[in-house]
Backbone as CSV, one residue per row, in Angstrom:
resi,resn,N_x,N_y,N_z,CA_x,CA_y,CA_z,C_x,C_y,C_z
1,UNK,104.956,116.928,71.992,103.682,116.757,72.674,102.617,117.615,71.984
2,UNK,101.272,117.225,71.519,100.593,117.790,70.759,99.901,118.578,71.934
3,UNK,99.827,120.152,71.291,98.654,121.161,72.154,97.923,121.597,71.543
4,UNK,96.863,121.976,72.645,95.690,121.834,72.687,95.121,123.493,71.819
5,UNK,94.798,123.301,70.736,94.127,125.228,70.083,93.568,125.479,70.652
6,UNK,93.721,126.587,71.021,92.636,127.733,71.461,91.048,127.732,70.830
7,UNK,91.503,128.112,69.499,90.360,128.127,68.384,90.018,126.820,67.995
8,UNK,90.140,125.630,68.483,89.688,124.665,67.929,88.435,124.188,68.752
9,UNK,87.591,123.509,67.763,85.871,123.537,68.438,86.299,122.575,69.635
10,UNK,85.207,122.450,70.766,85.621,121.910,71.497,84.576,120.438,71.674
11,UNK,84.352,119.589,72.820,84.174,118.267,72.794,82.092,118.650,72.539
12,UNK,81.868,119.659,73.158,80.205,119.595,73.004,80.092,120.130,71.512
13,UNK,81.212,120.549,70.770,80.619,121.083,68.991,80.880,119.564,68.581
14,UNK,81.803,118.709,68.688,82.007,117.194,68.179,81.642,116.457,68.615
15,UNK,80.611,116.032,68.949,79.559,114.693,69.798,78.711,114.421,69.066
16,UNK,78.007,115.404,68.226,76.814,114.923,67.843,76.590,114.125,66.943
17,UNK,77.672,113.467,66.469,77.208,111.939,65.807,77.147,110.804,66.710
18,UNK,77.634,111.171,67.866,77.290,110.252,68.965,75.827,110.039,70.046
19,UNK,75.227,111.348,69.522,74.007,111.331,70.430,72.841,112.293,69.501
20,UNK,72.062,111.823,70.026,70.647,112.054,69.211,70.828,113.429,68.678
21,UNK,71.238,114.530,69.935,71.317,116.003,69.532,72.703,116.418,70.178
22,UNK,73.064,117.767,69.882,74.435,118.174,70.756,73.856,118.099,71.996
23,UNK,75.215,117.748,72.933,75.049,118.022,74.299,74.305,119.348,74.699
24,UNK,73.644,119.592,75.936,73.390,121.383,76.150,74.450,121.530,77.206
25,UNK,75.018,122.989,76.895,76.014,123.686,77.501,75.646,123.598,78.899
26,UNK,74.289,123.469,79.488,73.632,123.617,81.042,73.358,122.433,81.307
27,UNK,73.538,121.472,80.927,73.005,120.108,81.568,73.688,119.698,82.649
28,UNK,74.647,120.352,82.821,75.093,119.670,84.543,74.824,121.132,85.386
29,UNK,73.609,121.324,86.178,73.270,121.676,86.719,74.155,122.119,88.021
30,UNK,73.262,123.256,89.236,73.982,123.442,90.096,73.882,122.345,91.088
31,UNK,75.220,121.614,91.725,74.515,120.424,91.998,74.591,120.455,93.671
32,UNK,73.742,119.460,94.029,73.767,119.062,95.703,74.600,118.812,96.113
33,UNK,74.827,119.455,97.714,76.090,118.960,98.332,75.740,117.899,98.956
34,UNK,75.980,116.659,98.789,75.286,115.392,99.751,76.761,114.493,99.943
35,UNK,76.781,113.845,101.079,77.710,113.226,101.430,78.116,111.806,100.580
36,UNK,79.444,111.691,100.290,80.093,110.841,99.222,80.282,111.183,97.846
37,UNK,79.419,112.364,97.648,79.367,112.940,95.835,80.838,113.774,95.779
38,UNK,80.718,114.312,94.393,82.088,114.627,94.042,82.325,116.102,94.665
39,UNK,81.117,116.665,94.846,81.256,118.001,94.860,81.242,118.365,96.597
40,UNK,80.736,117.401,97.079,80.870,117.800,98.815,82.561,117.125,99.079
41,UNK,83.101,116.253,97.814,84.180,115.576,98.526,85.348,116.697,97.863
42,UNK,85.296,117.510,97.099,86.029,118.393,96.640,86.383,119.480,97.623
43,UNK,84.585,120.066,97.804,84.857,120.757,98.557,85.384,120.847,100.091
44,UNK,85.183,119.376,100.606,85.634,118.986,101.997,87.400,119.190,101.915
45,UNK,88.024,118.759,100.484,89.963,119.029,100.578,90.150,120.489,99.912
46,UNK,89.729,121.133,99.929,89.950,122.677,99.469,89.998,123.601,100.964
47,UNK,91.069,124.457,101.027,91.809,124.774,102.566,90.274,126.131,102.681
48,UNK,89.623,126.659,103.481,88.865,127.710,104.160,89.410,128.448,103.767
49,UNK,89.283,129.821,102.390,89.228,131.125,102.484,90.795,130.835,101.320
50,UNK,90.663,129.757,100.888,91.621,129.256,99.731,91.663,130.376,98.610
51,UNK,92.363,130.985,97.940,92.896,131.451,96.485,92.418,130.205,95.877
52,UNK,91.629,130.312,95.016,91.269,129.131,93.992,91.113,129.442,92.697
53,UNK,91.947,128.593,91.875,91.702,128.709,90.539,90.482,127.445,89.719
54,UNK,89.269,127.371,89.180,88.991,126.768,88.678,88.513,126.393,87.104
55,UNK,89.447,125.628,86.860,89.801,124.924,85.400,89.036,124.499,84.885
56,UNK,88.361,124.668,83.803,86.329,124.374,83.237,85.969,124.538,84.357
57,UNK,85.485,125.662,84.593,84.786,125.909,85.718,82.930,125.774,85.331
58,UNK,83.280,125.460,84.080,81.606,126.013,83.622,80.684,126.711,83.972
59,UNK,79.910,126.261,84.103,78.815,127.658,84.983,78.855,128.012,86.331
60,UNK,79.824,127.447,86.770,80.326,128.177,88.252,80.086,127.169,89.300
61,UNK,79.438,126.688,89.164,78.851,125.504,89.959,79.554,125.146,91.203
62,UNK,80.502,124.638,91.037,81.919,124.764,92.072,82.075,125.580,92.920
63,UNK,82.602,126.658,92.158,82.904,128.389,92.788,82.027,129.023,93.360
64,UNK,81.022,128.741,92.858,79.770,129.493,93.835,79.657,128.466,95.494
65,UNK,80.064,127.479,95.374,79.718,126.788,96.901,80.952,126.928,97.473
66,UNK,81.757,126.824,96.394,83.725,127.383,97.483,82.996,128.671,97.982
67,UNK,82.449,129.709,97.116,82.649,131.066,97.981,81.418,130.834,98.837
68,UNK,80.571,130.241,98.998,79.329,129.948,99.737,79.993,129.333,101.087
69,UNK,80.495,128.282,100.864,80.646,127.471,102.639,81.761,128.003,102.734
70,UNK,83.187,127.754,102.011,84.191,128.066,102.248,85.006,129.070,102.276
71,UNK,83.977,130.227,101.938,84.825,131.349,101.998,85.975,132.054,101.154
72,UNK,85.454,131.173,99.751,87.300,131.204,98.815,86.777,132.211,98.150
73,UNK,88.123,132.561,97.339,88.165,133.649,96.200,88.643,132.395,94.953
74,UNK,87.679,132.627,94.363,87.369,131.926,93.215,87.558,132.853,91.821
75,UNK,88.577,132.343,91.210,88.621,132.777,89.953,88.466,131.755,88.710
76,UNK,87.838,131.235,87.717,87.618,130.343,86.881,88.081,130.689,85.482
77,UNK,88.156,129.894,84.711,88.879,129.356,83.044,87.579,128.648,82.423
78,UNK,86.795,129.106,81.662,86.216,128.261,80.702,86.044,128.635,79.436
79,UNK,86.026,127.788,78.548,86.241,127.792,76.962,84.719,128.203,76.049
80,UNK,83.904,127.742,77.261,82.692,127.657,76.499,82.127,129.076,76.853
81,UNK,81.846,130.081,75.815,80.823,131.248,76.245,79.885,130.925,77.237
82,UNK,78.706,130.024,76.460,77.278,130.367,77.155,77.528,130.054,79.047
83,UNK,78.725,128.971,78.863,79.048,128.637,80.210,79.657,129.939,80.751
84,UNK,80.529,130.459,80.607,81.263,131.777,81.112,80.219,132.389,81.196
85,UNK,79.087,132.880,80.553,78.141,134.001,80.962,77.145,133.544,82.192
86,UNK,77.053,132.610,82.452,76.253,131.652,83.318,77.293,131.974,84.442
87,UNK,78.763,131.988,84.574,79.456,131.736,86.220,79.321,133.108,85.984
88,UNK,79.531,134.308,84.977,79.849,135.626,85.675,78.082,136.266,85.855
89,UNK,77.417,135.439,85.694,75.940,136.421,86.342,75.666,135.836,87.426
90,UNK,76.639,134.171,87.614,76.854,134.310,89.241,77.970,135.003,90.330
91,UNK,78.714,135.560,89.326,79.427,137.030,90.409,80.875,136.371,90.375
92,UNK,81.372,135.163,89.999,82.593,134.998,89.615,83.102,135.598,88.339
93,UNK,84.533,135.578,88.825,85.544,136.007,87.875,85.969,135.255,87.103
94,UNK,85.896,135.468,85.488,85.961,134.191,84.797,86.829,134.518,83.685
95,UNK,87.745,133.885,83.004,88.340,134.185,82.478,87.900,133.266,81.015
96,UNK,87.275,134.037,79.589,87.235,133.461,78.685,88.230,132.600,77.998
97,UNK,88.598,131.024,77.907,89.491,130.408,76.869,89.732,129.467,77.614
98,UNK,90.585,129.060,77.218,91.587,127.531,77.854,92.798,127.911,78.502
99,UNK,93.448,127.057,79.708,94.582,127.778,80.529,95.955,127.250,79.656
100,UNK,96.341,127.900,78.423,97.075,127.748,77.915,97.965,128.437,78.622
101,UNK,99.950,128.558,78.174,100.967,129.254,78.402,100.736,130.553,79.108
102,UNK,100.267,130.991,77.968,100.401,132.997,77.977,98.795,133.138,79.382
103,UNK,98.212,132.497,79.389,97.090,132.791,80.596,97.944,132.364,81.427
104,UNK,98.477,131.081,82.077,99.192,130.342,83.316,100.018,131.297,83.576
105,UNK,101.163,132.243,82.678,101.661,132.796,83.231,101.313,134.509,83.798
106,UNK,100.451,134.641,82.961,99.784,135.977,82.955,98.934,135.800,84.867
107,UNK,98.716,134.914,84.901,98.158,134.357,86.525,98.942,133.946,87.233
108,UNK,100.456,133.488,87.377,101.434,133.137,87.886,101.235,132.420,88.983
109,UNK,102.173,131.876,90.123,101.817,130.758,90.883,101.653,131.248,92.424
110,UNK,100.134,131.845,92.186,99.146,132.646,93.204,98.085,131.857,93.773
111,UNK,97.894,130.386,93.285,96.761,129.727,94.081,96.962,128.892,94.716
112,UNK,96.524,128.793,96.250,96.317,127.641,96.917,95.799,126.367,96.595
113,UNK,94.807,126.172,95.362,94.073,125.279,95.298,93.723,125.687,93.593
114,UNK,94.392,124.293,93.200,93.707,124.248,91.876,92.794,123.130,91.553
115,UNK,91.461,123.663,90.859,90.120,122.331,90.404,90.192,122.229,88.953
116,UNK,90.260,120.577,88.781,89.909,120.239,87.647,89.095,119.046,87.772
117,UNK,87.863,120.003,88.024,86.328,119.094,88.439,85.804,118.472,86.944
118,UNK,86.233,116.839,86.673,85.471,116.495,85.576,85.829,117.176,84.025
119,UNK,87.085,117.251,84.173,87.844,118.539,83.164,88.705,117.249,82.123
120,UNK,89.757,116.336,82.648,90.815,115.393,82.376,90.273,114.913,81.012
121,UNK,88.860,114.238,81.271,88.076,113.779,80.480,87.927,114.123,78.892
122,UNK,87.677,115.174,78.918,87.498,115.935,77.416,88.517,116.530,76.785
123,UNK,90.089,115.866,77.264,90.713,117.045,76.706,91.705,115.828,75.886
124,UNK,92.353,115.968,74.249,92.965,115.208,74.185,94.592,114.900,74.283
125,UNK,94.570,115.540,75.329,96.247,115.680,76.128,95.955,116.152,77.183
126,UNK,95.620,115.727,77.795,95.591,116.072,79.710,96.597,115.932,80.102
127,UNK,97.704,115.490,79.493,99.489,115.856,80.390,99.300,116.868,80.176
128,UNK,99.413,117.511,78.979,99.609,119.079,78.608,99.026,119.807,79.606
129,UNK,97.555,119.902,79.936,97.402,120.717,80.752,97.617,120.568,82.534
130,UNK,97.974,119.284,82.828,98.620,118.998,84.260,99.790,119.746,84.190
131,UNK,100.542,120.091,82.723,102.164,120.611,83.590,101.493,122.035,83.198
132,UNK,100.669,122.656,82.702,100.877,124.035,82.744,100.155,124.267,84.091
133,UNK,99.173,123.424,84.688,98.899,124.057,86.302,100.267,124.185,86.957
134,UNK,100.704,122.988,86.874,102.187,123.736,87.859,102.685,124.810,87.921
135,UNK,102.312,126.357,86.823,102.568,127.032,86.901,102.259,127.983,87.687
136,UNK,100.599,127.687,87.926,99.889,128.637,88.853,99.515,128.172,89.820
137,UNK,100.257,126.971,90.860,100.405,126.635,91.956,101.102,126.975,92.995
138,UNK,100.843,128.122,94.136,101.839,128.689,94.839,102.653,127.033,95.374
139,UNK,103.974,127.709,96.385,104.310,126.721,97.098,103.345,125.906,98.218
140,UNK,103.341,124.611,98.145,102.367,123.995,99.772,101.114,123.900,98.503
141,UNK,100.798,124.248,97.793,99.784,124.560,96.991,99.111,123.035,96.258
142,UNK,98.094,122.551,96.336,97.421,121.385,95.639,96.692,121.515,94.767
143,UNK,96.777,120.672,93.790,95.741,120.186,92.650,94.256,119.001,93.215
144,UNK,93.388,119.836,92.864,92.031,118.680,93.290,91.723,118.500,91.763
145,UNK,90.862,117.245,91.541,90.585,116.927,90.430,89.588,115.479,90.834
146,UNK,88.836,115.173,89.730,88.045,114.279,89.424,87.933,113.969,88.215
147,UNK,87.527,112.407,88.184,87.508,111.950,86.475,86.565,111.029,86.267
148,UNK,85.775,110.246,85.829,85.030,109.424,86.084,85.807,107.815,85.902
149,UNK,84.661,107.023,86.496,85.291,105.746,86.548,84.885,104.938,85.402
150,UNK,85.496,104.403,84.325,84.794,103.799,83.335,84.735,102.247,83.538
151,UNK,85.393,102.144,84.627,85.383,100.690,85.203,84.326,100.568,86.099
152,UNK,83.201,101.597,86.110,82.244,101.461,86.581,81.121,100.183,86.726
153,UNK,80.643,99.361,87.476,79.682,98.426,87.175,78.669,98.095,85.980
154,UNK,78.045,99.869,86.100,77.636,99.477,84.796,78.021,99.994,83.874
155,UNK,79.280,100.251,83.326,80.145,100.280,82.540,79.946,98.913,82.059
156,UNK,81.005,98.209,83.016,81.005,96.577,82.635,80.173,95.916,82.319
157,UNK,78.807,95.947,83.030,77.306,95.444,82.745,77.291,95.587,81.451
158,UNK,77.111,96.748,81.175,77.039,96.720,79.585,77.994,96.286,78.640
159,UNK,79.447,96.257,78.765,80.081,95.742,77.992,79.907,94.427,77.601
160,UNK,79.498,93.582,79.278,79.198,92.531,78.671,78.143,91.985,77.994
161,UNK,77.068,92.897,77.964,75.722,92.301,76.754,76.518,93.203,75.620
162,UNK,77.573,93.535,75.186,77.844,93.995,73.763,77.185,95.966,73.934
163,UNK,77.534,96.396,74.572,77.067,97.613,74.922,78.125,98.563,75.370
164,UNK,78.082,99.527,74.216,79.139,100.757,74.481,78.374,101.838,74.139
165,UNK,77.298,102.231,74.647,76.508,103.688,74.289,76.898,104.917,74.950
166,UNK,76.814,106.104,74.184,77.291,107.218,74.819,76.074,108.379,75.445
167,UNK,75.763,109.096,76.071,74.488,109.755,76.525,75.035,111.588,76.223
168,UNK,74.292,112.040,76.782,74.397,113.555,77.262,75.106,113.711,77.922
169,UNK,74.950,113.174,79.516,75.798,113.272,80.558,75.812,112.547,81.222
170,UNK,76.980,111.941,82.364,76.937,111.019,83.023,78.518,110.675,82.449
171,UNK,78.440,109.202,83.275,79.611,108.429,83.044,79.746,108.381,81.450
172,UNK,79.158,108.032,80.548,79.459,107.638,79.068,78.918,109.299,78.501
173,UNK,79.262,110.335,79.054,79.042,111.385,78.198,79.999,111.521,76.678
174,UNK,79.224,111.661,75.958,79.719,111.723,74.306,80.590,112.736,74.293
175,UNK,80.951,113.353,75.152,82.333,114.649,75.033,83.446,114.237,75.759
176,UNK,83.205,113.179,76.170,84.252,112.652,76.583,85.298,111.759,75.675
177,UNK,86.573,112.339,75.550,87.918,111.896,74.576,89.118,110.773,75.835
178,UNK,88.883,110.874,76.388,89.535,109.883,77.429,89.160,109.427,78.854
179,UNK,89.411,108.109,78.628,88.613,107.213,79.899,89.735,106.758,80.725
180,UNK,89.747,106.894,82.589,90.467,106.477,83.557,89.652,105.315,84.042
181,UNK,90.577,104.588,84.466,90.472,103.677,85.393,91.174,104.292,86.999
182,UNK,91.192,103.647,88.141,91.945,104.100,89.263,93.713,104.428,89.184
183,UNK,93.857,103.142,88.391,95.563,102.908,87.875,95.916,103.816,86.889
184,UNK,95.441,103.966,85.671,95.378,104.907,84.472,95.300,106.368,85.575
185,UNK,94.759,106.904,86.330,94.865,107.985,86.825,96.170,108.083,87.505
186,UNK,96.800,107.528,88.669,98.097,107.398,89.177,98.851,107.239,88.284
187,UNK,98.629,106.694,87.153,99.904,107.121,86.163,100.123,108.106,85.542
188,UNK,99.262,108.294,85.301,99.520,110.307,84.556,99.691,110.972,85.213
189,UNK,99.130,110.932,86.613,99.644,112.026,87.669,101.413,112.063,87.665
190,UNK,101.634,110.769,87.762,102.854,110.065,88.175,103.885,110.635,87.133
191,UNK,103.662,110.129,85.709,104.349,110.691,84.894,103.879,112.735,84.791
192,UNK,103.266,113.147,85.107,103.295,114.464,85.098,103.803,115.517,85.998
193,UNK,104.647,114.544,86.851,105.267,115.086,88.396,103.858,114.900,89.161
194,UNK,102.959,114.637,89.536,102.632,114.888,90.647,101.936,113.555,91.651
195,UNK,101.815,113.970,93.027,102.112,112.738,94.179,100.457,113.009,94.765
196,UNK,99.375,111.419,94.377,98.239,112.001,95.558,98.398,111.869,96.762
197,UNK,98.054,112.996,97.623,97.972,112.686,99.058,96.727,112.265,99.746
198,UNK,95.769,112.241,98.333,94.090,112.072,99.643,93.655,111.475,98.087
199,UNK,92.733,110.372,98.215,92.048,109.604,97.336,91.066,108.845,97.442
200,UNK,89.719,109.122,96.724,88.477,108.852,97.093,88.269,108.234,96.378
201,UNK,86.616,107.745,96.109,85.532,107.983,95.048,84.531,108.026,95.663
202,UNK,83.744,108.708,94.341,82.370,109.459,95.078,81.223,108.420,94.661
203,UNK,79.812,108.073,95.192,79.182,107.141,95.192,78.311,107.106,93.635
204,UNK,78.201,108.152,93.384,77.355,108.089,92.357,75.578,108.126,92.324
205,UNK,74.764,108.030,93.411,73.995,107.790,93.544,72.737,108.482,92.728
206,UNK,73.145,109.668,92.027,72.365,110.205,91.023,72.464,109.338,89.545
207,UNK,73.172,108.324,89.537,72.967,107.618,88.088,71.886,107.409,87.922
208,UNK,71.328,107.037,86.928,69.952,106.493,86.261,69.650,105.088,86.966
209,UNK,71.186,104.083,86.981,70.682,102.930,87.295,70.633,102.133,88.228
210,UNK,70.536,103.169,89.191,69.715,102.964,90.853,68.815,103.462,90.910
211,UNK,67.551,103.974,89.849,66.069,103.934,89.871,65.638,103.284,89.225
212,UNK,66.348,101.841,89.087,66.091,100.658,88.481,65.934,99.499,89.330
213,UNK,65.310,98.133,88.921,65.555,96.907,90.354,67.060,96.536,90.307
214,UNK,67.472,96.350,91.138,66.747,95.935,92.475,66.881,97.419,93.867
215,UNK,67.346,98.261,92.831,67.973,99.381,93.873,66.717,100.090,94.356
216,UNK,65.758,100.512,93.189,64.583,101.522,93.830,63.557,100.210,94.742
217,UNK,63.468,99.270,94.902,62.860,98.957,95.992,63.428,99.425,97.660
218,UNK,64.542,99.828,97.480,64.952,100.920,99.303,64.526,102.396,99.068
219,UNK,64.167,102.351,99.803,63.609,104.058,100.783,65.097,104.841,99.964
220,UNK,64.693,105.939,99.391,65.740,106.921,98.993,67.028,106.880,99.491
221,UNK,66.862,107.165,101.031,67.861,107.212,101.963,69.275,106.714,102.330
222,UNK,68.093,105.472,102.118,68.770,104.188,102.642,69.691,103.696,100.825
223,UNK,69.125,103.713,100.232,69.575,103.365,98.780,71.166,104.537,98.444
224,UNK,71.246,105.566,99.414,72.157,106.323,98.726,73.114,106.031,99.755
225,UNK,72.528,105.625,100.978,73.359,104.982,102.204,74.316,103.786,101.558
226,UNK,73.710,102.818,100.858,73.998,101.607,100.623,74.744,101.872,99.546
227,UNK,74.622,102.702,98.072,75.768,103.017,97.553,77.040,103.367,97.596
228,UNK,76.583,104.827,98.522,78.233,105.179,99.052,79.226,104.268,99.631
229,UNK,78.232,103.104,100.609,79.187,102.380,101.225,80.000,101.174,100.163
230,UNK,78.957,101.033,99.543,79.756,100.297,98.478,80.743,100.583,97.790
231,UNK,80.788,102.523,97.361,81.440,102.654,96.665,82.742,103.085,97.339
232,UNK,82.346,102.581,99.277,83.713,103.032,99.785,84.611,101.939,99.827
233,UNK,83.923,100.563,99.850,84.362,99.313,100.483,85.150,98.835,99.115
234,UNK,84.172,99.066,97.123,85.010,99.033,96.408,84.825,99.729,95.219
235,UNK,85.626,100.979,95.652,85.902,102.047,94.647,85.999,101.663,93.394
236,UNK,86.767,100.424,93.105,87.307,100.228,91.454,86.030,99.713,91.045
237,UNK,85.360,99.041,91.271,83.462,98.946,91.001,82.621,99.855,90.655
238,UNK,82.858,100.113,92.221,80.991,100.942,92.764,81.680,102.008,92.666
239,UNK,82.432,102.893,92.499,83.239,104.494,92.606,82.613,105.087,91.173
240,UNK,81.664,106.455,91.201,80.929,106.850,89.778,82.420,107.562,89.236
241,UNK,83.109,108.365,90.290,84.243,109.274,90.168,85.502,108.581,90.977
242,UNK,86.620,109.241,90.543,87.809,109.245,91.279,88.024,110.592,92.201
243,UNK,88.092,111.172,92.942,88.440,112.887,93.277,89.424,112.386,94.340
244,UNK,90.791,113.131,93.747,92.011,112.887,94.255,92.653,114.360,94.583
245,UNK,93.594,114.304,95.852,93.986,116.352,96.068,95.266,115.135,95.680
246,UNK,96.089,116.267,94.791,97.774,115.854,94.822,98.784,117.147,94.631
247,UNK,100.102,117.012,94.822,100.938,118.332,94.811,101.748,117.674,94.153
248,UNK,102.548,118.685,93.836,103.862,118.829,93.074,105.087,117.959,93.370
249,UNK,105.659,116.640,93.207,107.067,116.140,93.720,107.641,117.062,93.437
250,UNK,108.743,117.084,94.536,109.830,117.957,94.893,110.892,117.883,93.890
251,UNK,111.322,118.852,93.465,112.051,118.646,92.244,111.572,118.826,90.608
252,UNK,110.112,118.410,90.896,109.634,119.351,89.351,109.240,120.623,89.056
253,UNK,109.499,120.940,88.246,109.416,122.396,87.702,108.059,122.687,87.999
């Protein structure tokens, strides 16, 4: 199984033949908690006053609203400096690098709750790093995670006028090395030992292309009303994300 270097550049140093300029390390902002998004639906399956480990935590974004509503102790993993200096001048504990071996065990299996918010995506072996969380998963202990949907609408929209463009950020972000579908996700879980118990998707309603027709003719409101529900009625469509909590089958290491 190929792993992942430490020292090897990571997905925002290799993009930029895909997009006008490199990605910026800050472009995903601290974001809103609004109902159906990824980050109110994360934080809604993460237990009150949780041990949390979070996996690209980037600029904290996450961790700062776990320790904000929920009360957690948040400790984070990210690879990228400028991002690590960004979560620790927000007062998290951050650990410079990638959660290779010698970190997983150096942290041992002390957390209630592990995040891999939008993480799966950029890495090119995401088994690899699903079995080393198992390490730092107490017992009873869950994995939350999110990935985007590339079976997205307008995913497809565009495929079918001959359209595969990559952006900054969003669904077709250029640092992205692997694309899920709903099925493609249950299988890697599946083959990596682990079982979901709770499975969403989040609406998306910050895309670009619902301030387009026919969507920006509704009242704000109502337009983010009408997404979510769509994207509840059909996820494999209208779903921007997947965010799934799953644990460990019994019997894997």
């Amino acid at each position: 199984m190929v792993r992942e270097p430490e020292n090897e550049r990571g997905p925002d140093e290799t993009a930029g033949g895909f997009v006008e300029h490199r990605p910026r390390p800050e472009r995903y902002g601290l974001p809103r908690v609004r109902p159906g998004e990824a980050p109110a639906l994360i934080l809604e399956g993460v237990p009150h006053s949780a041990r949390v480990l979070d996996v690209g935590c980037g600029s904290g974004e996450i961790g700062v609203l776990l320790r904000e509503i929920k009360q957690c102790s948040v400790v984070g993993v990210e690879p990228q400096p400028e991002r690590v200096a960004a979560a620790r001048q927000r007062g998290l504990e951050v650990h410079e690098g990638v959660l290779d071996e010698r970190r997983a065990d150096e942290l041992g299996a002390s957390f209630d709750a592990v995040l891999l918010v939008d993480v799966l995506e950029h890495l090119a072996d995401p088994a690899a790093l699903l079995e080393r969380v198992s390490r730092v998963l107490a017992p009873d202990a869950a994995l939350h995670l999110s990935v985007p949907n590339v079976a997205h609408w307008t995913v497809r929209a565009n495929l079918l006028r001959g359209r595969f463009r990559y952006a900054e950020k969003g669904l077709m972000d250029a640092t992205h090395l692997r694309w899920f579908t709903r099925e493609t996700l249950r299988e890697l879980l599946a083959r990596t030992g682990y079982q979901p118990v709770a499975e969403c998707a989040s609406a998306g309603g910050w895309l670009p292309a619902y301030r387009h027709l026919p969507w920006r003719v509704l009242p704000s409101g109502m337009r983010r009303r009408t997404v979510r529900c769509l994207s509840q009625f059909w996820p494999t469509l209208f779903g921007a994300q997947f965010v799934v909590r799953a644990v460990r089958l019994r019997g894997e290491p």
